[in-house]
C-alpha positions as CSV (number, residue, x, y, z in Angstrom):
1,X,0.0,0.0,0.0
2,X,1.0,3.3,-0.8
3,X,2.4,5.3,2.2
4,X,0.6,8.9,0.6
5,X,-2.8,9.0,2.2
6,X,-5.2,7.9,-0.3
7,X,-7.8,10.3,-1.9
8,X,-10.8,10.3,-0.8
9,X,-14.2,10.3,-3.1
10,X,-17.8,10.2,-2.2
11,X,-20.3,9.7,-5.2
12,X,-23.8,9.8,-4.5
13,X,-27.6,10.5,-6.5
14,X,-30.4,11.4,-4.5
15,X,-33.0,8.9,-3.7
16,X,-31.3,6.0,-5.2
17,X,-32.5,2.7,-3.7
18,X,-30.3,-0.3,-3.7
19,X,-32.7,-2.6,-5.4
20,X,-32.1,-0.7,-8.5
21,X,-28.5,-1.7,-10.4
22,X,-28.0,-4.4,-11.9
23,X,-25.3,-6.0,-9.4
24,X,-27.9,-5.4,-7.1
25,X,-30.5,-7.9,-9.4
26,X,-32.3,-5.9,-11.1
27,X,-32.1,-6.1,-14.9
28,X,-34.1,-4.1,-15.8
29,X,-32.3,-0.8,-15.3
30,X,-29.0,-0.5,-17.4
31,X,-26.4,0.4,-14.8
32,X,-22.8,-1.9,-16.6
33,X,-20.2,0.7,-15.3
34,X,-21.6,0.9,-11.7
35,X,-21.7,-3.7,-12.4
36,X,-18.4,-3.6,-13.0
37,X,-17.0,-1.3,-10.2
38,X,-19.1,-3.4,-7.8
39,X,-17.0,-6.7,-9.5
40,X,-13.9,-4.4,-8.3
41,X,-15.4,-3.3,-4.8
42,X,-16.8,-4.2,-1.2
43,X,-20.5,-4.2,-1.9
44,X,-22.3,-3.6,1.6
45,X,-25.2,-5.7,0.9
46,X,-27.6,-4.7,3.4
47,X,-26.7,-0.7,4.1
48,X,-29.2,1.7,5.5
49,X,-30.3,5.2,5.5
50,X,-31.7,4.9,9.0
51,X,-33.2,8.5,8.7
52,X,-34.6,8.2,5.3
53,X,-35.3,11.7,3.9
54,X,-32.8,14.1,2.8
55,X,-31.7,16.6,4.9
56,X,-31.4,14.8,8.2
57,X,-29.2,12.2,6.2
58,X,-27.1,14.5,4.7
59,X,-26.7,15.9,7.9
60,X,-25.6,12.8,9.8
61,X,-22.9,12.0,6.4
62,X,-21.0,15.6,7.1
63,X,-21.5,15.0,11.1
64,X,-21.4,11.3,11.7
65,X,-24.1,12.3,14.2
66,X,-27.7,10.9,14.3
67,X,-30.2,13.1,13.4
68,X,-31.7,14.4,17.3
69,X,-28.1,14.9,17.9
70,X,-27.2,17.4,15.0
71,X,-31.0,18.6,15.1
72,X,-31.6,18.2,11.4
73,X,-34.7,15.7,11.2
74,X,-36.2,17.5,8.8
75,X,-35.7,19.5,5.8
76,X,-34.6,23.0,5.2
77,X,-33.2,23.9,8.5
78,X,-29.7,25.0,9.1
79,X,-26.9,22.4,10.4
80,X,-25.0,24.1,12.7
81,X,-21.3,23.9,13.6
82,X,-21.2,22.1,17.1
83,X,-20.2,19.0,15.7
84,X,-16.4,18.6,13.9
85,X,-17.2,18.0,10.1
86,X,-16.1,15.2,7.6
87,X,-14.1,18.3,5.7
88,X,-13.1,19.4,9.0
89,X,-11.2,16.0,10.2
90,X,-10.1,15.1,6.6
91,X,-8.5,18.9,6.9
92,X,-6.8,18.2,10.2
93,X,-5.2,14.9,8.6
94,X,-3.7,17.2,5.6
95,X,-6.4,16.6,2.6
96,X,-7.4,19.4,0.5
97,X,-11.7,19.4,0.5
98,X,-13.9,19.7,-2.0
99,X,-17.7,20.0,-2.5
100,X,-19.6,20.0,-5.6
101,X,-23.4,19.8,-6.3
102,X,-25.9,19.6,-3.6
103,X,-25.9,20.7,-0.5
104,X,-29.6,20.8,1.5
105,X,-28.4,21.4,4.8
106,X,-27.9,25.3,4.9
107,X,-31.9,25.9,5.2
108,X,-31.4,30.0,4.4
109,X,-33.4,29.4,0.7
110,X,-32.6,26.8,-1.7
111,X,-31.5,29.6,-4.5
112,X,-29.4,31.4,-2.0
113,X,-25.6,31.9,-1.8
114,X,-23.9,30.2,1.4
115,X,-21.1,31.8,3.0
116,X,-17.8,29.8,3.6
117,X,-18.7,30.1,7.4
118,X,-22.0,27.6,6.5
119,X,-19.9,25.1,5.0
120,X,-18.8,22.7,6.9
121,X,-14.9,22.9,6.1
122,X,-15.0,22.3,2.6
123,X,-12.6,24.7,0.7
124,X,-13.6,24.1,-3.1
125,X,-17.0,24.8,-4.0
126,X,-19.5,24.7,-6.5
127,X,-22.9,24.3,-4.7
128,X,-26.7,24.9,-5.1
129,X,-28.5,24.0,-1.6
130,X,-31.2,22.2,-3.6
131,X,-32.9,22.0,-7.0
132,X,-34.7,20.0,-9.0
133,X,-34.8,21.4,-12.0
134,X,-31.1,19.6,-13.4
135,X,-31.5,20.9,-17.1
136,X,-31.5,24.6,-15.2
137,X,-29.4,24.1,-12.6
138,X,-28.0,26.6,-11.0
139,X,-24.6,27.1,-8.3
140,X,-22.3,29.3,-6.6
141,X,-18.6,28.9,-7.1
142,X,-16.0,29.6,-4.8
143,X,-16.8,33.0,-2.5
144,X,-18.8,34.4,-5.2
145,X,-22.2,35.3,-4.6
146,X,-22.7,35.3,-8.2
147,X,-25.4,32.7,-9.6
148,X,-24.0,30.7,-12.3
149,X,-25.5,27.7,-14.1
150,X,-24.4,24.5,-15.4
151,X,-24.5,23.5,-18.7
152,X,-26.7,20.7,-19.8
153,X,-28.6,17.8,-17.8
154,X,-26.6,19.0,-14.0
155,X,-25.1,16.0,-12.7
156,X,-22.9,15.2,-16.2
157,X,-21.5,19.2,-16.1
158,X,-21.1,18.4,-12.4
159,X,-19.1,15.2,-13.0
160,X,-16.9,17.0,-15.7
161,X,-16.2,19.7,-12.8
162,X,-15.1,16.4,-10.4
163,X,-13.1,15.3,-13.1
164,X,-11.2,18.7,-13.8
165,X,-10.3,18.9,-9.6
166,X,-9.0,15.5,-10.1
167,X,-6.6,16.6,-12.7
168,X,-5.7,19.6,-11.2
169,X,-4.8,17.8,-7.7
170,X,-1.5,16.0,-8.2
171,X,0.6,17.2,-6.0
172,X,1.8,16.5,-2.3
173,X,-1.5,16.7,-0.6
174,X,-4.4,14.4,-0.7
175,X,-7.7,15.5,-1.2
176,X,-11.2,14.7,0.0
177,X,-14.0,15.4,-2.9
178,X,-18.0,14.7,-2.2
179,X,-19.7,15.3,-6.0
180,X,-23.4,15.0,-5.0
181,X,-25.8,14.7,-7.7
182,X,-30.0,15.5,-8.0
183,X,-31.2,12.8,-9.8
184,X,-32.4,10.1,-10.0
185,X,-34.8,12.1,-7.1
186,X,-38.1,13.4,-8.8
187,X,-39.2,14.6,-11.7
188,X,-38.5,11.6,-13.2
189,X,-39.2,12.4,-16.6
190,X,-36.1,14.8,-16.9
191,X,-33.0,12.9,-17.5
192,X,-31.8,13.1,-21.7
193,X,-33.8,12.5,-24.2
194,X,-31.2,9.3,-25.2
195,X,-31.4,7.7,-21.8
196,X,-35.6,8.3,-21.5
197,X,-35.4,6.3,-25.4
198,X,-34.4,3.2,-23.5
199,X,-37.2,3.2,-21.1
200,X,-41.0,2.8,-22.0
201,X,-43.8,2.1,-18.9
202,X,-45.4,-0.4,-21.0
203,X,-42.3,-2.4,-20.6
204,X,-41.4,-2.2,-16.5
205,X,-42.1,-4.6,-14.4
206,X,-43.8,-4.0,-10.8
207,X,-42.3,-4.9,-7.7
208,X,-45.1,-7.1,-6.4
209,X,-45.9,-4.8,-3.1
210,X,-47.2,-2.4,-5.4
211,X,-50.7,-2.4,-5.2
212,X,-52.8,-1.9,-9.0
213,X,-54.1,1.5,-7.8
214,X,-50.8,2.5,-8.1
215,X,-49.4,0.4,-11.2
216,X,-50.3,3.1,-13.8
217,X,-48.0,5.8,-12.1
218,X,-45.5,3.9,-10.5
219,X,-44.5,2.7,-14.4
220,X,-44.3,6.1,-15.2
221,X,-42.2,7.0,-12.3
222,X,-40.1,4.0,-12.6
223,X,-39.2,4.7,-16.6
224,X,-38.2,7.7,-15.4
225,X,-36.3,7.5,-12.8
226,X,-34.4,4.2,-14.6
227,X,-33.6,7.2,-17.2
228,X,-31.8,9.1,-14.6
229,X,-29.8,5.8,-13.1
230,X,-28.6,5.5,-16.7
231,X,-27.4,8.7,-17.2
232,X,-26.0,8.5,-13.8
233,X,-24.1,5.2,-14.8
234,X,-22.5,6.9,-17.4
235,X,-21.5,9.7,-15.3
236,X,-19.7,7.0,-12.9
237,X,-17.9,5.7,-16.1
238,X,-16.1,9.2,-17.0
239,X,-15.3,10.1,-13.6
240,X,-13.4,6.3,-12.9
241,X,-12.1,6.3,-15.9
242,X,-10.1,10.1,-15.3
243,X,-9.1,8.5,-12.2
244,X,-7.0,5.7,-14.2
245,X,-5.9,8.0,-16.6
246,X,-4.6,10.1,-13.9
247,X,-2.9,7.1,-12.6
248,X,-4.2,7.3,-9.0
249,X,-7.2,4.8,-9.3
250,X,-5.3,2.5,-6.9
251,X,-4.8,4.6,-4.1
252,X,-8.5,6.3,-4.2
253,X,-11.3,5.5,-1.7
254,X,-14.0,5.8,-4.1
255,X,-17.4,5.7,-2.3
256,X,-21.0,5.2,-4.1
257,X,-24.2,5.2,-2.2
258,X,-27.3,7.6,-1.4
259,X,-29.1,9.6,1.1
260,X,-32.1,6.8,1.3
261,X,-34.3,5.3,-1.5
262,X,-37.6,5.4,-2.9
263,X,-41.0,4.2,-2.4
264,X,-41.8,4.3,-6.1
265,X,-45.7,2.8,-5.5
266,X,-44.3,-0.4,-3.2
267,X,-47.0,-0.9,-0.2
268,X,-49.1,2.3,-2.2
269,X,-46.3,4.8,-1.3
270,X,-44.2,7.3,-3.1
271,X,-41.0,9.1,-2.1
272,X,-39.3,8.4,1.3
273,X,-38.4,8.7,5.4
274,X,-41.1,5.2,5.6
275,X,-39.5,2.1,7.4
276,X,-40.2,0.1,4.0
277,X,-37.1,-2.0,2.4
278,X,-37.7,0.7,-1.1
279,X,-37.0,4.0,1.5
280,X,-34.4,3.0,3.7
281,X,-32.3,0.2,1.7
282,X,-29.1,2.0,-0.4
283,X,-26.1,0.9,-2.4
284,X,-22.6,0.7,-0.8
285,X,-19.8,0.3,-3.0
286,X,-16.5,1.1,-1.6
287,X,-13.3,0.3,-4.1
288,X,-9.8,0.4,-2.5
289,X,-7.3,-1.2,-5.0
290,X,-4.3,-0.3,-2.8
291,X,-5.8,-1.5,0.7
292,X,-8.5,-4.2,-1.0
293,X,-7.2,-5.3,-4.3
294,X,-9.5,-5.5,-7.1
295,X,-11.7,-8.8,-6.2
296,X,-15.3,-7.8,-5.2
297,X,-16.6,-9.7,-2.2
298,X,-20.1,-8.6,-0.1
299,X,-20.3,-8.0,3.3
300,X,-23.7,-7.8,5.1
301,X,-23.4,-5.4,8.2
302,X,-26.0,-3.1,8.8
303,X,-24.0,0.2,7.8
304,X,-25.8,3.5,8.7
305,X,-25.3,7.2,7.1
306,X,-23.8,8.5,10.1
307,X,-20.9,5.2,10.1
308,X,-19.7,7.0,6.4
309,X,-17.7,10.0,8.1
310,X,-15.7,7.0,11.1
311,X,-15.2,4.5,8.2
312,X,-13.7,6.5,5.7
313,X,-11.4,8.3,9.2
314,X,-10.7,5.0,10.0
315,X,-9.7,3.7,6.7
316,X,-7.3,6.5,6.0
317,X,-5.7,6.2,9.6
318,X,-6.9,9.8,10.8
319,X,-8.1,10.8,14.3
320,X,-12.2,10.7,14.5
321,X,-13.5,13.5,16.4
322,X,-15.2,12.8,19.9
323,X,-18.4,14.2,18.6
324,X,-19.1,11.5,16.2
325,X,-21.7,9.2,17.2
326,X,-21.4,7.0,14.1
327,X,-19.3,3.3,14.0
328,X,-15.8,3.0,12.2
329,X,-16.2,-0.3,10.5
330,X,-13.4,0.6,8.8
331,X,-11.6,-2.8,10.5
332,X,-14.6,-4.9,10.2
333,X,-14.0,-3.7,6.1
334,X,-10.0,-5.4,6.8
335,X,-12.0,-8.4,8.0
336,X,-12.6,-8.2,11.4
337,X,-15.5,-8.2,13.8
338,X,-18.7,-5.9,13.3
339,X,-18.7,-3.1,15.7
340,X,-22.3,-2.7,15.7
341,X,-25.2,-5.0,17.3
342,X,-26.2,-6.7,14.0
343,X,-29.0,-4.2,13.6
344,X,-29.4,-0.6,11.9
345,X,-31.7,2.2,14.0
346,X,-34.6,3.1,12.2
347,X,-36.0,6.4,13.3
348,X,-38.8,9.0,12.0
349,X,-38.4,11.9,14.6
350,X,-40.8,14.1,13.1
351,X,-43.1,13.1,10.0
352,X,-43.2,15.4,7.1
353,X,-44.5,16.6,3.7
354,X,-44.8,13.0,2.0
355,X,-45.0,11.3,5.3
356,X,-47.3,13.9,7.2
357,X,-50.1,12.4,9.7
358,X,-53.0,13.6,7.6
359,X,-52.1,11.1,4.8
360,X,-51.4,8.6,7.6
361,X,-47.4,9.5,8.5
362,X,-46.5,8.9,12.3
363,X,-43.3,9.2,14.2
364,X,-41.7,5.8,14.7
365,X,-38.4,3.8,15.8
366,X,-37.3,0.3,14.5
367,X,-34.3,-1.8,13.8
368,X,-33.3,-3.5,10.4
369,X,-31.6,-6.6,11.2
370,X,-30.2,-8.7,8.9
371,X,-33.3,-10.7,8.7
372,X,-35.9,-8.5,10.2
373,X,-37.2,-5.1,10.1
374,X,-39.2,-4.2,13.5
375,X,-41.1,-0.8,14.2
376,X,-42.4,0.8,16.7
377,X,-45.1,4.2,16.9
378,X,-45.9,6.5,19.6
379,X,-48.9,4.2,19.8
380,X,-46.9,0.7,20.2
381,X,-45.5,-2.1,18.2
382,X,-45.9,-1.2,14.4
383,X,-44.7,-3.3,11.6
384,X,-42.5,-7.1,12.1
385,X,-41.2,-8.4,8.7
386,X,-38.7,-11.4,8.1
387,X,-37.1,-10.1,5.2
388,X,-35.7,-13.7,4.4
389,X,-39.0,-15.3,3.7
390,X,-41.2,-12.2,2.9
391,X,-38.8,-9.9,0.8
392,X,-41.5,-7.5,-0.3
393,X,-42.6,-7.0,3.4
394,X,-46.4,-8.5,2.2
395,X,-47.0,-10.0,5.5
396,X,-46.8,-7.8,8.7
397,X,-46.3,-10.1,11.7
398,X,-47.1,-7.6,14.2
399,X,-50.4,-9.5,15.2
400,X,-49.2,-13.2,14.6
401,X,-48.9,-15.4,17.8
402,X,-46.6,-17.6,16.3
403,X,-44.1,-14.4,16.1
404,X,-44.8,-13.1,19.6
405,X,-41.5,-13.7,20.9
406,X,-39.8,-12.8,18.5
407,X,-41.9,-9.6,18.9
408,X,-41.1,-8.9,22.3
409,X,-36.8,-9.8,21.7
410,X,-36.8,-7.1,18.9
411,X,-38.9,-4.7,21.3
412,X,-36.9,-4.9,24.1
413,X,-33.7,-4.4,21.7
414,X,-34.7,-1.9,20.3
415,X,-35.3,-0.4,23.8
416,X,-32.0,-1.0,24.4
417,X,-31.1,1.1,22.0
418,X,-32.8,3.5,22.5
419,X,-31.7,4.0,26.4
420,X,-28.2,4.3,25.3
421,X,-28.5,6.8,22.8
422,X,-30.7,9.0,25.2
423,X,-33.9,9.1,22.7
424,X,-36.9,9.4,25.0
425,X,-39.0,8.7,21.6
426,X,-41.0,11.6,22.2
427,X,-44.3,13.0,19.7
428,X,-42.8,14.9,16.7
429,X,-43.8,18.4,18.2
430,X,-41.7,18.1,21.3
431,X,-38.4,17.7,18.8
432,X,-40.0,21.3,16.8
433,X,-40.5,23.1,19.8
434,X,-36.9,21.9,21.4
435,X,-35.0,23.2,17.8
436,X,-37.6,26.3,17.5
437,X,-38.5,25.3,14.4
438,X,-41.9,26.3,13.0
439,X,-43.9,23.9,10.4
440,X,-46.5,23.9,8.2
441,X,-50.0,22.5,7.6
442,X,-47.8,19.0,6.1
443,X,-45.0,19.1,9.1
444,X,-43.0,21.0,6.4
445,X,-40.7,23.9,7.1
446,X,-41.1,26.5,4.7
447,X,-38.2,27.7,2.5
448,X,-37.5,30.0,0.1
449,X,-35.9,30.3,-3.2
């Protein structure tokens, strides 16, 4: 192994579920250069976005924190700077940090300029706090307030901008770069017009939890989205293949994965932050050449959002802060034990927007084990599924007395839990009126442009 400090590179879409590639099993959707980096990688089988919606999981990447911890558990507020940052530690250990795409964790208007103080650490920047409109997308570059806008479909001009920082960073120093892309996230029907050609509705299959009320749009979503994955793939390809131009593809920690996933019509839902294998289920991909070789293997720990920042610390042999809450499975990655339980916390502080009570949201806490998911509500014992024999979560054992113990080991576990973070599981409006933040008639918090 190379005694320089590898770089460092996080790769992520937005609302990406790991169901959909086709390492994953999938072949429907056309995903060969994300295949063949997972033939090359350590493919995390069963990682989690334990807070499944966006902000609070972006928030718990930069932090390493858990979301009642770094008080994001919702969208559009502001993270604030109690905690030492991913940037930050990378920083400390010598890297150079850079940030490019979106950011959705600065809650002062999604159009708005963000001052280097509201960054986290990272020194290069070309950001947007959040759009969704990626064929007029729009960022700010460096410590110019000055809107400027990226050419073309976002995520490939963002990808050429990765590509350029790698060139450009060959010298002493290592560097840390997060390129965070939009899509696949909604509106679906936006990605090139070559990568929509390859998808029609008439031709995509279901999942079978999706219920036929919902058939006719979750086909249309599903084309859609599979357009954006495409074009995502493709994106992938360019930006591995400047790293082995460059000559540095060995010694590069190259990380792919999302926020959370995607209901996409499965149990009759759409979007995320539900307990439901579609929303909280992401890709993991982690490619090490120097510390791993090139032979993909799977591992099947329960990695979390907030065990990305420790890992990554860990794997580069750099202090982690003290205010990380996360797990460094860094050495379970070398091929020792798994620091963790077995399980994953689930957790829905405050439901919201897609998820709001008067459409049937509700605050809840579970676990995802490696064969079970388990949730609890405010009002008791919620969903049970054994993912083993019931991969589509059809049958909610909740009620079955032949699971009843089972039941009451996952409850008291997830208790357990609980207690030692300190999460007194409390209604949704305790957590707003603790962080002073005001809501909406959906639970949303207002933001601007």
């Amino acid at each position: 192994m190379s005694a320089r400090k590898p770089n460092v590179i996080l790769v992520f879409g937005d609302q990406w579920r790991a169901q959909d590639t086709g390492y994953a099993g999938n072949p429907q959707v056309r995903t060969p250069h994300l295949d063949r980096f997972a033939a090359d990688s350590v493919n995390a089988t069963h990682a989690v976005s334990g807070c499944s919606v966006c902000s609070p999981a972006r928030a718990s990447l930069l932090t390493g924190q858990y979301p009642l911890t770094h008080g994001i558990f919702v969208n559009d507020v502001c993270l604030q700077n109690g905690a030492t940052s991913m940037a930050q530690a990378f920083k400390e250990g010598g890297y150079d940090t850079a940030y490019i795409g979106k950011w959705h964790i600065d809650g002062h208007g999604r159009s708005n300029y963000i001052p280097p103080e509201r960054r986290q650490g990272f020194e290069y920047w070309k950001v947007l706090e959040c759009t969704h409109s990626y064929n007029e997308s729009y960022y700010y570059a460096g410590d110019s307030d000055e809107k400027l806008e990226w050419e073309t479909y976002d995520a490939e001009a963002q990808t050429k901008d990765a590509q350029q920082y790698i060139r450009d960073h060959q010298g002493d120093d290592p560097f840390l770069m997060v390129l965070s892309w939009g899509p696949p996230h909604a509106p679906y029907e936006t990605a090139p017009a070559k990568y929509r050609a390859q998808y029609r509705r008439e031709d995509i299959e279901l999942r079978r939890n999706v219920p036929p009320e919902k058939a006719a749009d979750a086909a249309e979503w599903i084309a859609g989205y599979y357009a954006h994955c495409t074009a995502l793939d493709d994106c992938m390809a360019d930006l591995l293949q400047t790293l082995e131009d460059q000559g540095i593809d060995d010694n590069t920690i190259v990380l792919f994965f999302s926020d959370h996933g995607d209901m996409l019509g499965s149990q009759g839902w759409d979007k995320k932050q539900k307990p439901w294998e579609e929303s909280i289920r992401v890709p993991f991909l982690l490619r090490y050449p120097a510390l791993f070789g090139r032979e993909g293997r799977q591992v099947d720990a329960r990695i979390d959002i907030p065990d990305i920042m420790p890992t990554l610390l860990g794997l580069c042999q750099l202090n982690i802060p003290a205010s990380v809450e996360g797990l460094d499975f860094s050495g379970y990655l070398r091929g020792g034990d798994d620091p963790s339980d077995g399980a994953a916390l689930l957790s829905c502080p405050h439901p919201f927007g897609q998820w709001h009570r008067q459409i049937g949201g509700r605050e809840y806490r579970g676990l995802r084990t490696k064969r079970y998911t388990y949730a609890r509500s405010l009002q008791g014992p919620w969903l049970l599924y054994d993912n083993e024999r019931d991969p589509y979560q059809l049958e909610n054992l909740v009620d079955n007395s032949d699971a009843a113990d089972l039941l009451k080991e996952l409850d008291q576990r997830l208790s357990t839990r609980l207690a030692l973070m300190g999460d007194e599981f409390l209604p949704g409006d305790d957590y707003l009126q603790q962080w002073g933040y005001e809501v909406d008639e959906k639970g949303t918090v207002p933001y601007g442009n």
